[in-house]
C-alpha positions as CSV (number, residue, x, y, z in Angstrom):
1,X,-34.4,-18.9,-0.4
2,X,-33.6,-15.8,-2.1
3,X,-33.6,-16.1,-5.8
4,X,-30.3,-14.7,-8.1
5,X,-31.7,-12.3,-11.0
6,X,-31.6,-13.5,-14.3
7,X,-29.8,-10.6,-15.4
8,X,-27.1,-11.2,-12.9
9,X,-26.9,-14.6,-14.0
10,X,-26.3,-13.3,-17.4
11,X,-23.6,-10.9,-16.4
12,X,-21.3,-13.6,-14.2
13,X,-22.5,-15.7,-17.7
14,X,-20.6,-13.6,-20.2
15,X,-17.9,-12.5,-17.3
16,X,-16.8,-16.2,-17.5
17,X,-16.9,-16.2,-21.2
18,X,-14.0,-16.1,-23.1
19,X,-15.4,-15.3,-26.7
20,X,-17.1,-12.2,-24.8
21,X,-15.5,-9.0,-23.9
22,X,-15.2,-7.6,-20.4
23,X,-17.5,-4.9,-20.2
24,X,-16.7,-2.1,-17.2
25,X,-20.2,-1.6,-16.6
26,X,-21.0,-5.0,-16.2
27,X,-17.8,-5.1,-13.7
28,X,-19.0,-2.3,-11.5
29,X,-22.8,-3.9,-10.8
30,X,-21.1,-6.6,-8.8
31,X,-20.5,-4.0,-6.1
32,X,-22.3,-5.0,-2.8
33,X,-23.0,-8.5,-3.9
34,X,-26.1,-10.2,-1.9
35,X,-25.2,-13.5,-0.6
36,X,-27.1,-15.5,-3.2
37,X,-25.4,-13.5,-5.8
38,X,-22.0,-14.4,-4.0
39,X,-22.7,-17.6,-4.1
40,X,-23.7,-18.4,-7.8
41,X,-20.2,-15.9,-8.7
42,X,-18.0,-19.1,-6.4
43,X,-19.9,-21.8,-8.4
44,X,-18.9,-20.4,-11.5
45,X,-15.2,-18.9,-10.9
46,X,-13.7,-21.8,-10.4
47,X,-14.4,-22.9,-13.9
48,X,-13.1,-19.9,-15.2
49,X,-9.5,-20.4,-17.5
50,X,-6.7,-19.1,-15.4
51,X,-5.7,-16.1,-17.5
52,X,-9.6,-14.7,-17.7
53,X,-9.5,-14.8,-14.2
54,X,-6.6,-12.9,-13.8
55,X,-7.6,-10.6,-16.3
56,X,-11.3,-9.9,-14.5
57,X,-9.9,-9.2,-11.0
58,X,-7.3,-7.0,-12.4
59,X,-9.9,-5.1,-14.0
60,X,-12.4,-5.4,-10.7
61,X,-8.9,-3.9,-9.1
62,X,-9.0,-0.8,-11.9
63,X,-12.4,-0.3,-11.6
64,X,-12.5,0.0,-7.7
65,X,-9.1,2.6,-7.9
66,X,-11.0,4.6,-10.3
67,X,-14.7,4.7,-8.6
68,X,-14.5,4.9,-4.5
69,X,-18.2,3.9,-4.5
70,X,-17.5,0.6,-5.9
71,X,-17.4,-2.6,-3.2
72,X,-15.9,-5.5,-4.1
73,X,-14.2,-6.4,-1.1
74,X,-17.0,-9.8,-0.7
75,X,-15.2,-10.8,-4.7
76,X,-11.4,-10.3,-3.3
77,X,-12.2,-12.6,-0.3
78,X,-14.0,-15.4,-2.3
79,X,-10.8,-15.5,-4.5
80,X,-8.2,-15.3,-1.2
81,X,-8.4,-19.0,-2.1
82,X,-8.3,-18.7,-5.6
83,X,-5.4,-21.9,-7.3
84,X,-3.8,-19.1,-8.7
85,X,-1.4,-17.1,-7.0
86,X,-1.3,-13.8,-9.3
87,X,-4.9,-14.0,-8.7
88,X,-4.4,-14.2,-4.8
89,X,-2.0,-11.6,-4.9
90,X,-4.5,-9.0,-6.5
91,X,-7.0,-10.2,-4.1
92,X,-4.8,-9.0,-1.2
93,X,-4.2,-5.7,-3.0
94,X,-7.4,-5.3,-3.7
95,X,-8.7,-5.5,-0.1
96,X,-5.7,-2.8,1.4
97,X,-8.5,-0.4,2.6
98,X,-10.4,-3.1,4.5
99,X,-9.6,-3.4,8.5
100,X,-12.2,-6.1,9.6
101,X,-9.8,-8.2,12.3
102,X,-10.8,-11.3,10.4
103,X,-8.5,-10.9,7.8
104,X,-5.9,-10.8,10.3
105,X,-6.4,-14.7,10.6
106,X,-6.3,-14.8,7.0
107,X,-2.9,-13.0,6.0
108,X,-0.6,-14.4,9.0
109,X,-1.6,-18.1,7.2
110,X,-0.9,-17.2,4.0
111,X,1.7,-15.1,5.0
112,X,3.5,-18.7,7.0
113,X,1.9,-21.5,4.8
114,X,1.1,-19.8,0.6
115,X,3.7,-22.1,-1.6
116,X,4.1,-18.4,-3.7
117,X,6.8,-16.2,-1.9
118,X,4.6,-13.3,-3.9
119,X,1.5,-14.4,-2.5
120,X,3.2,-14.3,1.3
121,X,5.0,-10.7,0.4
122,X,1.3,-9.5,-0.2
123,X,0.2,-10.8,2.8
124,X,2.9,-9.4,4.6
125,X,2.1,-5.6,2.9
126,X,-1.5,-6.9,4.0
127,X,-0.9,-6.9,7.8
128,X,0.8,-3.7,7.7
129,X,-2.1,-1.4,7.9
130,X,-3.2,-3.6,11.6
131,X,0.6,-2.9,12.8
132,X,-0.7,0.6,12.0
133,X,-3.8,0.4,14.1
134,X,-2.0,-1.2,16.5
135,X,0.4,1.1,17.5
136,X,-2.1,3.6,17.3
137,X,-4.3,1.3,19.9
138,X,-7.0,1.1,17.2
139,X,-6.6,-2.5,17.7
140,X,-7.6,-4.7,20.4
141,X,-4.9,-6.3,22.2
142,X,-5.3,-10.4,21.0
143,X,-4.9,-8.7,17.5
144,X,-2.6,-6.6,18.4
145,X,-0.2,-9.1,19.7
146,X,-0.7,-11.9,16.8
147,X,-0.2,-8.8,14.2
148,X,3.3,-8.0,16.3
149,X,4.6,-11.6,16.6
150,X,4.0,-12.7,12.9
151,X,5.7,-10.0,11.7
152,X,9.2,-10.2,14.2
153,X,8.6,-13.8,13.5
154,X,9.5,-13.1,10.1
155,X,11.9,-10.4,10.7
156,X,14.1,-13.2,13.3
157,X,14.0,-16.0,9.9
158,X,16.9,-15.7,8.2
159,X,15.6,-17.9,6.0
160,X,13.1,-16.0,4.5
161,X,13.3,-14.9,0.7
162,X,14.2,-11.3,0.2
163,X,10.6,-10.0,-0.6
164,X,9.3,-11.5,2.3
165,X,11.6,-10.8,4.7
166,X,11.3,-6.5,3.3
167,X,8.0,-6.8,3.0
168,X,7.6,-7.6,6.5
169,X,10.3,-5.1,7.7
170,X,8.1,-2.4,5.8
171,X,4.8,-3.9,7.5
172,X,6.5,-3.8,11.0
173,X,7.7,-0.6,10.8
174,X,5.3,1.7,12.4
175,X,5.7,-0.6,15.8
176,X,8.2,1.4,18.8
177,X,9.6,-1.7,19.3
178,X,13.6,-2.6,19.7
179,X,13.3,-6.0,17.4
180,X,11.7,-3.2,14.7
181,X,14.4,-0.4,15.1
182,X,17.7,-3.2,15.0
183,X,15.9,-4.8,11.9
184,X,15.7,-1.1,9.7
185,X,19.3,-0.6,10.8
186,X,20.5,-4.2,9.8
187,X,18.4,-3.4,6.6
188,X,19.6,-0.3,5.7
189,X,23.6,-1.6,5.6
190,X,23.0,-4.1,3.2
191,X,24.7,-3.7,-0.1
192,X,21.1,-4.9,-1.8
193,X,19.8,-2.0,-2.8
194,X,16.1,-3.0,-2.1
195,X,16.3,-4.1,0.9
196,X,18.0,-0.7,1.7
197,X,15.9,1.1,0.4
198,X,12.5,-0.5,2.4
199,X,14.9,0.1,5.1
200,X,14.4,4.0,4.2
201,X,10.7,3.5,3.4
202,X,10.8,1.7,7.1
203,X,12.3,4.6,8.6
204,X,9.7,7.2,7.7
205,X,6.9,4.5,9.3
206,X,8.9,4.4,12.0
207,X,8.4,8.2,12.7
208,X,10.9,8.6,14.6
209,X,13.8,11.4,13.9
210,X,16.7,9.5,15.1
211,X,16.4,8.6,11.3
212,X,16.7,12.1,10.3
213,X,20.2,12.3,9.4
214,X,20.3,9.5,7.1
215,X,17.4,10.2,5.5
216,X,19.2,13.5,4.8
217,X,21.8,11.8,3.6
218,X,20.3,9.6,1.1
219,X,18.4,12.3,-0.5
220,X,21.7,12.9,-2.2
221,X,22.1,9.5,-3.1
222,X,23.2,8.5,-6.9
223,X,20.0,6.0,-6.9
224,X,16.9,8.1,-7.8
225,X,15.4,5.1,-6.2
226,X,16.7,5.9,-2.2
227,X,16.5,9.9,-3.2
228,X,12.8,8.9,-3.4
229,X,12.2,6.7,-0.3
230,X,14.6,9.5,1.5
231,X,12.5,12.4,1.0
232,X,8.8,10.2,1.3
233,X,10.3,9.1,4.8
234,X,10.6,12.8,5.8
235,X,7.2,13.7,5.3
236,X,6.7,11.2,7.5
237,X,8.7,12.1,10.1
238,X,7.4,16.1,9.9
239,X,10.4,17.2,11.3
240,X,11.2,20.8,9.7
241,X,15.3,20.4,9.5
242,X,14.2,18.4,6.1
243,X,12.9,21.1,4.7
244,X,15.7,22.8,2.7
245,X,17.0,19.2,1.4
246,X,13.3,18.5,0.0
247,X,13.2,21.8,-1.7
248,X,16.7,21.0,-3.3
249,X,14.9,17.9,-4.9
250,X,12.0,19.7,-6.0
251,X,14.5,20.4,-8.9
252,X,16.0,16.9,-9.2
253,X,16.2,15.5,-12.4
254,X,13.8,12.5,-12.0
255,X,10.5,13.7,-11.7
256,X,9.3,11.3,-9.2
257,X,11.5,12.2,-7.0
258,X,10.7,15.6,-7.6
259,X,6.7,14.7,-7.0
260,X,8.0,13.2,-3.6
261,X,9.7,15.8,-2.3
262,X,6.8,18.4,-2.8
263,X,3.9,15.7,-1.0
264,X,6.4,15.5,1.7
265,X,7.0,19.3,2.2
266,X,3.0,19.8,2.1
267,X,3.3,17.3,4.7
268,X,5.6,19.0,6.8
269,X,4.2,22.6,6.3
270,X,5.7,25.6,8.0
271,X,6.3,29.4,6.5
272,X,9.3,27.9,4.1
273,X,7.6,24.7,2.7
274,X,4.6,27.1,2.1
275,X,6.5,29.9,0.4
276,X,8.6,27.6,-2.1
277,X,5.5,25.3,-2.8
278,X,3.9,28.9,-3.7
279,X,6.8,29.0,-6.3
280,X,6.3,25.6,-7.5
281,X,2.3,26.1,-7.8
282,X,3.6,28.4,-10.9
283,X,6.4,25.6,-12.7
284,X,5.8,25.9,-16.3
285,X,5.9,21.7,-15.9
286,X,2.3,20.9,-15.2
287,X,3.1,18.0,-13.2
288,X,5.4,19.8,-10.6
289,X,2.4,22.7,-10.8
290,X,-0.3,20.1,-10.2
291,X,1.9,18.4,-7.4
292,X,2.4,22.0,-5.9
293,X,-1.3,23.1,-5.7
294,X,-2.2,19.5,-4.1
295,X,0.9,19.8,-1.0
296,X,-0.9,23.6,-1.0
297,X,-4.3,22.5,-0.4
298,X,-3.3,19.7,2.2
299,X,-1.6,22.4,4.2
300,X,-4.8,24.9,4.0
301,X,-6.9,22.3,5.2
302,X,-4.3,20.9,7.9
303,X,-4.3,24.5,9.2
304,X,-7.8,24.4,9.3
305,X,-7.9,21.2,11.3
306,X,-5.8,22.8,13.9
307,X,-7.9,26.5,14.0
């Protein structure tokens, strides 16, 4: 039986204390937990108070964002069953990168059965990277299928809540399918402004330029909010009649929207993406330079992908 170090012991010990502080270095050593250590963490998290729970796996969350190396993908599935559904939530979130199939199982329950209408949103954003693979047959076809059905399953339930039913929509999108296409349409004439806008986020996923001109469209929207989604989608799409629309919102006021617009023309490349990135590369605002020299770079090594 394999024996959990004392000094483990001690971390999980004052992790679970509340008169302690969290310390990030303690954090990062449970990367790659053995079993044994896995083990004595579930013994004690479940005695944890609530709000140092939810405090410790949104730091776990920070720490993995910040430090690639980190693994805590064996923490987020222990607490998939956490009482808590904030705690839930972040454990979806945290586990975005992750494509073993047996999560797949996992997020369709919790997507159907969680009592917290955030918990099953996350769980639909979960499933969206496996529509992904799917389309791309990266996905066997069992998989495949299940991945499909629970999401039009969602998409035919009228009943659903709002953030569900979007959530799923956005998840679904990347599939070529005719239940997928009708849904971003009914989506995108709504008069809620969310769900018409995941319809535009949809539409980009969706990769297909029949969305083209309404993506053009929107990218003079009053709503910084749809001029956002509008010009993400087109990078998506890569189709080169967006380009003069996203170097007109290079300037736009809001400077997300302005950030978007220059990913999605390094995206899209060509000789006039290239020559007004150039320009941007030398903004006097260092986040529109910074932007400029990333969309720059992608392009160089794209271009050195295809030599």
């Amino acid at each position: 039986m394999e024996v959990v170090p004392t000094n483990f012991k001690q971390i999980i010990d004052n992790m679970a204390d509340l008169e302690k502080n969290l310390v990030n270095t303690e954090l990062a050593g449970l990367s790659n937990l053995k079993t044994s250590e896995l083990d004595y963490l579930s013994q004690v998290w479940g005695k944890v108070e609530v709000e140092r729970r939810r405090k410790i796996i949104t730091r776990l969350f920070e720490l993995a964002e910040d430090n690639f190396e980190l693994n805590l993908d064996s923490i987020y599935k222990c607490c998939l069953n956490d009482q808590d559904p904030e705690v839930r939530v972040k454990a979806i979130e945290g586990l975005w990168e992750n494509e073993e199939t047996p999560l797949i199982t996992i997020f369709i329950r919790m997507l159907n059965q969680d009592t917290s209408e955030a918990v099953q949103a996350a769980a639909a954003k979960g499933l969206s990277k496996f529509a992904m693979l799917a389309e791309l047959k990266k996905l066997g076809p069992s998989s495949s299928s299940r991945v499909t059905q629970a999401l039009l399953a969602i998409l035919a339930d009228s009943n659903k809540s709002r953030e569900v039913w979007r959530r799923a929509l956005e998840a679904a999108a990347p599939l070529t399918l005719p239940e997928v296409k009708q849904a971003i349409g009914e989506a995108y004439k709504s008069p809620d402004i969310k769900l018409k806008n995941s319809a535009l986020y949809a539409m980009g996923k969706n990769c297909d330029s029949v969305w083209l001109p309404i993506l053009i469209k929107e990218m003079s929207s009053i709503n910084p909010d749809s001029r956002y989604e509008a010009a993400g989608a087109c990078g998506e799409i890569c189709d080169e009649e967006a380009v003069p629309h996203l170097i007109r919102l290079t300037q736009d006021k809001d400077p997300e929207v302005q950030e978007n617009a220059i990913i999605s023309l390094g995206k899209i490349g060509g000789a006039k993406a290239k020559a007004h990135l150039t320009k941007c590369a030398n903004s006097p605002d260092e986040n529109v330079a910074e932007a400029a020299e990333a969309a720059l770079k992608f392009i160089e090594s794209e271009d050195d992908d295809l030599f």
